[in-house]
C-alpha positions in Angstrom: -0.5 -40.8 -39.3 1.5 -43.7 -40.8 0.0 -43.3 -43.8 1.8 -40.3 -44.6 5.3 -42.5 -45.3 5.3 -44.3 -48.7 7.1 -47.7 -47.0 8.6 -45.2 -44.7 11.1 -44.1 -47.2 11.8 -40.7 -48.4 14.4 -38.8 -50.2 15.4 -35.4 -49.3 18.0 -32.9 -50.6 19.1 -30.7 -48.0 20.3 -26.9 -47.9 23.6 -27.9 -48.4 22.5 -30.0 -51.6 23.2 -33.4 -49.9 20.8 -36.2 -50.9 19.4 -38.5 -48.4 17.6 -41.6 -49.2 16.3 -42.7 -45.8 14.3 -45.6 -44.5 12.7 -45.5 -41.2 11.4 -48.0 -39.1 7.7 -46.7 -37.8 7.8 -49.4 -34.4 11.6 -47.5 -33.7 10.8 -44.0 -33.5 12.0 -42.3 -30.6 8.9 -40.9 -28.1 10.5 -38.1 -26.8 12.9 -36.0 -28.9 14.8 -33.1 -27.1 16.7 -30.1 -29.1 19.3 -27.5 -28.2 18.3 -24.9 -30.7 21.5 -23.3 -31.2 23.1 -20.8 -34.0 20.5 -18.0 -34.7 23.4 -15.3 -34.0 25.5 -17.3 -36.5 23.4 -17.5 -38.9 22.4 -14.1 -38.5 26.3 -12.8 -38.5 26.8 -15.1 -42.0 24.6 -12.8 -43.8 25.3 -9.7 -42.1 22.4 -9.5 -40.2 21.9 -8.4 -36.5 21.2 -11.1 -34.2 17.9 -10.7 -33.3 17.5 -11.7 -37.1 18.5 -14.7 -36.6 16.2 -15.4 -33.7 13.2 -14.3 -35.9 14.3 -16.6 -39.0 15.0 -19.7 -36.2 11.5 -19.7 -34.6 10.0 -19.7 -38.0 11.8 -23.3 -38.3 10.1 -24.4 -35.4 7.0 -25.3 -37.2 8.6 -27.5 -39.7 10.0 -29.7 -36.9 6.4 -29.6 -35.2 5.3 -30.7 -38.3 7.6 -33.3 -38.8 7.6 -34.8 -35.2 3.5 -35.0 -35.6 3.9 -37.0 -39.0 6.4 -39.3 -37.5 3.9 -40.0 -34.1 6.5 -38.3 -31.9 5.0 -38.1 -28.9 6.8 -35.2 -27.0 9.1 -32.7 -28.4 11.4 -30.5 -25.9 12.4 -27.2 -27.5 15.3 -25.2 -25.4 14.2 -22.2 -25.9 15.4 -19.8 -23.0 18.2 -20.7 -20.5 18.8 -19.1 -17.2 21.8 -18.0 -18.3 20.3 -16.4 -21.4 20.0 -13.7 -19.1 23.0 -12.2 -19.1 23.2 -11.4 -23.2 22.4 -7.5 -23.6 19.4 -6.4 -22.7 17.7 -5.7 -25.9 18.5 -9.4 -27.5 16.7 -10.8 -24.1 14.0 -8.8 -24.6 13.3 -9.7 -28.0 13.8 -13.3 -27.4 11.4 -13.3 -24.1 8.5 -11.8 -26.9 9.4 -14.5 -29.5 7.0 -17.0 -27.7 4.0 -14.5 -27.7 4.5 -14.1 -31.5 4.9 -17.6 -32.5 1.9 -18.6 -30.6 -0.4 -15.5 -31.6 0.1 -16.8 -34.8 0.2 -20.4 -34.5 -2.1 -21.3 -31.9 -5.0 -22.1 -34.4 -2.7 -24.6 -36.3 -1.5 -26.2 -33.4 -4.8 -26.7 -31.9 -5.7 -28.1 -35.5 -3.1 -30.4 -35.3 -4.4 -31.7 -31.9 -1.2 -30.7 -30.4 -0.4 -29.8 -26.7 1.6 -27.3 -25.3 3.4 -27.4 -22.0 5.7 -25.0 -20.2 8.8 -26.3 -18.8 10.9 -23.9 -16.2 10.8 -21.3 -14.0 8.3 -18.5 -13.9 9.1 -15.8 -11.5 11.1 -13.6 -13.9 9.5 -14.3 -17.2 7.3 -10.6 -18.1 3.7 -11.1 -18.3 3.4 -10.8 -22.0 5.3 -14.1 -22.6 3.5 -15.7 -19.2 0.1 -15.4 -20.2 1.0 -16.5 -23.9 1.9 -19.6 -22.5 -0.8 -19.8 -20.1 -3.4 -18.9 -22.8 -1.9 -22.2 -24.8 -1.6 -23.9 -22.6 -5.0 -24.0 -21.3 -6.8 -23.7 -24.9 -4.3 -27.0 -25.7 -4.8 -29.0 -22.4 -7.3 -32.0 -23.7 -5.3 -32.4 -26.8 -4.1 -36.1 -27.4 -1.7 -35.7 -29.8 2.0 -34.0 -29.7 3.4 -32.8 -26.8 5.2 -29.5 -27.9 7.2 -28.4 -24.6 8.9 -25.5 -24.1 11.7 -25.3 -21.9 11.6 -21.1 -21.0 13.4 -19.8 -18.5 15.1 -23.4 -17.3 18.4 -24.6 -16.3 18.9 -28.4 -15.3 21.2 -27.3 -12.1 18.7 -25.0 -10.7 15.9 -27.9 -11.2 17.7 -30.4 -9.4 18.1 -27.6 -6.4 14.4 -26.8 -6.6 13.8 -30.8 -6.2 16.6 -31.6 -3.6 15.0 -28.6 -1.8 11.6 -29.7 -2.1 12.1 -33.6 -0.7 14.0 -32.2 2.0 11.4 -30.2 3.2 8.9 -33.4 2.9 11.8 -34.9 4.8 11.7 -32.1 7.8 8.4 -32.6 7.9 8.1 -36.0 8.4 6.3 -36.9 5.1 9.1 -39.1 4.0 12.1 -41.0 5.4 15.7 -40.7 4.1 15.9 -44.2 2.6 12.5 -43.5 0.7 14.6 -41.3 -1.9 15.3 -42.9 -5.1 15.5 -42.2 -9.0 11.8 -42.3 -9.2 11.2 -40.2 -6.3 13.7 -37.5 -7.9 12.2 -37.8 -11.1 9.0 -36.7 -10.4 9.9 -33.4 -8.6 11.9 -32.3 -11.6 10.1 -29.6 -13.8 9.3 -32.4 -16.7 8.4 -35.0 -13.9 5.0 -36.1 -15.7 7.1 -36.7 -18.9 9.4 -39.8 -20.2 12.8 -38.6 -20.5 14.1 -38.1 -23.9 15.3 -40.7 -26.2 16.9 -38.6 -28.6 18.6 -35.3 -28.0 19.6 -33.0 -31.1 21.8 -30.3 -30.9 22.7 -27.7 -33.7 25.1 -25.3 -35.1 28.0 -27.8 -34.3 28.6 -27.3 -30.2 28.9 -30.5 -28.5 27.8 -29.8 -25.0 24.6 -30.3 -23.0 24.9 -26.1 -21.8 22.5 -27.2 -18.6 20.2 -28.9 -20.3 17.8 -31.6 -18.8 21.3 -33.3 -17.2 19.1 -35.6 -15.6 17.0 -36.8 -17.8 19.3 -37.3 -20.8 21.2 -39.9 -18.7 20.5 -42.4 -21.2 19.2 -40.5 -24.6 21.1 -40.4 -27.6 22.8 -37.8 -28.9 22.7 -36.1 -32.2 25.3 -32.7 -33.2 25.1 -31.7 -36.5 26.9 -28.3 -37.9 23.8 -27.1 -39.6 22.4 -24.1 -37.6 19.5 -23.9 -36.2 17.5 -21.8 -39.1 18.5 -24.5 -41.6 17.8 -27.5 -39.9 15.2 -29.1 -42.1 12.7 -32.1 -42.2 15.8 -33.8 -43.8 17.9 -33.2 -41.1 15.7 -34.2 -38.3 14.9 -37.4 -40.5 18.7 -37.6 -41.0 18.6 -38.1 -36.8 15.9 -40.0 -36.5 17.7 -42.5 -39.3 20.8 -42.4 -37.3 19.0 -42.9 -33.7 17.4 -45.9 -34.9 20.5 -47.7 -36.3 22.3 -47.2 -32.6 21.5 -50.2 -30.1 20.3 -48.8 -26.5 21.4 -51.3 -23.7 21.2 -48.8 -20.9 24.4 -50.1 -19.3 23.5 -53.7 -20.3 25.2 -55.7 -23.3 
């Protein structure tokens, strides 16, 4: 897929008008790239629009950053699509937002099958309706021997309740004599979190200009970079993500090291 990127640079005007001329390095692009996708209802309320308008508009950008993570060789993206505490917004909004997934994927499974992408679930499924469940399942499963992408969503998830779930879970291997106190470490926790078979994320990306993590893979991100930009979520483009990628690569990573 290199061969999509003329020497890797590429100029881009944005929605706001800005120009960016960008060069990115192809041997420094970050694996796994998470992203708050935040300021639908915003975008929604700057146009007079209710706010499940805004919802509708913001999954339609999901396929441009698809796109974009596949060109760059990406290898996983994490979408935050549903929280735990999404829950509590009025009923209707939830409702709408928990059929989003069965939309976008009715219509974009063939594509992303195409694309050789594969989809995972990441969170908890007990309360999700059956509509959105077996959406996920059916793309899942029609998706599972793809090589390329990993598009993961993170539905129905919050970071505190997946460090419970895990604490809970190696404590009951701990009762039962499957594994000994001092046996615990990062690794071991790792691996019964919910994204346990993937990296954690090099990059996180957060729109709509909040600067907080809202529950969000708070283990995992120990170490990522992070990346808050004002642009909401239905008019984050390929420039912007570039713009992120641009800026990711020209930080140094020493993981607590000099």
């Amino acid at each position: 897929m290199l061969e999509k990127f003329s020497k890797w640079k590429q100029v881009f005007t944005t929605t706001e008008g800005k120009t960016l001329e960008l060069n990115l390095d192809p041997t420094n692009i970050p694996k796994h790239v998470a992203i708050i996708m935040d300021g639908n209802g915003r975008w929604a309320a700057e146009r007079g629009l209710p706010r499940i308008a805004g919802h509708r508009e913001g999954v339609k950008n999901v396929n441009k950053i698809v796109r974009a993570s596949n060109a760059l060789n990406v290898e996983v993206l994490t979408l935050y699509a549903f929280s735990t505490e999404n829950w509590k917004r009025p009923k209707a909004e939830v409702d709408f937002l928990l059929k989003l997934p069965e939309r976008y994927l009715k219509t974009e499974l063939p594509t992303l099958i195409k694309e050789n992408v594969q989809v995972r679930l990441m969170g908890t499924k007990d309360q999700l309706p059956s509509y959105t469940l077996g959406a996920f399942e059916e793309a899942i499963e029609k998706t599972k021997n793809n090589t390329g992408l990993i598009l993961n969503f993170a539905m129905n998830y919050g970071s505190r309740f997946e460090m419970s779930q895990a604490m809970q879970a190696i404590a009951e291997k701990v009762k039962a004599g499957e594994l000994q106190p001092d046996e615990i470490n990062e690794d071991l926790i790792g691996a019964h979190l919910m994204s346990g078979q993937l990296r954690d994320p090099d990059l996180l990306i957060r729109t709509s200009g909040e600067i907080r993590l809202s529950n969000f893979m708070l283990w995992q991100l120990a170490y990522s970079e992070f990346w808050f930009t004002d642009v909401l979520w239905p008019n984050f483009s390929e420039a912007h993500f570039h713009e992120a990628i641009a800026t990711y690569q020209n930080r140094g990573r020493r993981y607590g090291g000099l």
